[in-house]
C-alpha positions in Angstrom: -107.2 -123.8 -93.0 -106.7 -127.6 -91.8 -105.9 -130.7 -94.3 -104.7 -133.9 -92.9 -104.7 -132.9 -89.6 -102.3 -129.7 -90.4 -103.2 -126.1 -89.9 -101.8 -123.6 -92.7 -101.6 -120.2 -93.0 -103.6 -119.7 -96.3 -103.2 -115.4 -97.3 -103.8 -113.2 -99.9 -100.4 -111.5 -101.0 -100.1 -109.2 -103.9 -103.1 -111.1 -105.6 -101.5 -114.2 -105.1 -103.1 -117.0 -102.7 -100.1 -118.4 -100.6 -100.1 -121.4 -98.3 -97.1 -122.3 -95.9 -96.5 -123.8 -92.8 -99.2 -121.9 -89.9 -96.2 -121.9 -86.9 -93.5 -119.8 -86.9 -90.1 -120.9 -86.4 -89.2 -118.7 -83.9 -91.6 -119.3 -80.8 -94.8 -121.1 -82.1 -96.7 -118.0 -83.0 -99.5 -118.8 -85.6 -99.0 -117.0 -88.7 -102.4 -117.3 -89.8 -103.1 -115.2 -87.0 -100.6 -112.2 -88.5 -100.5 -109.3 -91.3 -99.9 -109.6 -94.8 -97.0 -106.3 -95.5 -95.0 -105.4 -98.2 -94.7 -109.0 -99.4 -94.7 -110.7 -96.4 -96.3 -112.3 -93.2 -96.1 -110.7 -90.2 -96.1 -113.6 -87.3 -98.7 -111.9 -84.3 -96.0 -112.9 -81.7 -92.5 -111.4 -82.2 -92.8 -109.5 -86.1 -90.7 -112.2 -87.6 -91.7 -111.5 -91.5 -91.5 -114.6 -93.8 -91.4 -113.6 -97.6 -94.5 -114.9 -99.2 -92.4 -115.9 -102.3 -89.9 -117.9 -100.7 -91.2 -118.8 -97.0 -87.9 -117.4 -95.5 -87.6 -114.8 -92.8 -86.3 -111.2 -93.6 -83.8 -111.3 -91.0 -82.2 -114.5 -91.3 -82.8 -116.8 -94.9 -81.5 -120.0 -92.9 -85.2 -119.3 -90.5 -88.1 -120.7 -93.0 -91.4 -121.8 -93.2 -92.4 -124.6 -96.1 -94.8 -123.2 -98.7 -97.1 -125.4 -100.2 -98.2 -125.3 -104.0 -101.3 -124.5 -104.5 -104.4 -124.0 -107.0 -108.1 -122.7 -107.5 -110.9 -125.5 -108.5 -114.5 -123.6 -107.8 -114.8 -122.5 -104.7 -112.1 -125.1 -103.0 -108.5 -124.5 -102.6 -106.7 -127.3 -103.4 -102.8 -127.7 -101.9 -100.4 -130.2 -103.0 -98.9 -131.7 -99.2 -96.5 -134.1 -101.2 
C-alpha cells in the first residue's frame, strides 16, 4: 500500500490487519513482499521475522520496524501516519 509517498506492508495476522514500515531493517528487503508465520512477517530476503504485535524482530528486540495504527471505514483502510 502507498500513502504520502510511503509504501507499507499492510497483512493479515491472526485476524488482525497490521500496517508497519514495508523495508526491513536488516538489508532493504520489502516486507510486503514476505509470509505472514506464527505471528509474524517473514522479510523475503534474509527470514528476519518482525512480530506483528510489536514491529520488533524475533532475534534481536533493539532491530524494529514502526507499526502504524490503523482502522476499517467501508472498503478503505485508513492509517494514522502522525
Amino acid at each position: 500500500m502507498t500513502a504520502a509517498g510511503s509504501l507499507f506492508c499492510v497483512a493479515r495476522v491472526d485476524g488482525e490487519l497490521v500496517v508497519m514500515d514495508n523495508v526491513c531493517p536488516h538489508r532493504g528487503g520489502p516486507l510486503g513482499q514476505g509470509i505472514v508465520e506464527q505471528g509474524r512477517i517473514v522479510c523475503p530476503w534474509h527470514a528476519w521475522a518482525f512480530d506483528a504485535k510489536t514491529g520488533c524482530a524475533s532475534h534481536n528486540p533493539k532491530a524494529c520496524v514502526r507499526r502504524y495504527a490503523t482502522r476499517i471505514d467501508g472498503d478503505t483502510v485508513m492509517v494514522e501516519l502522525e
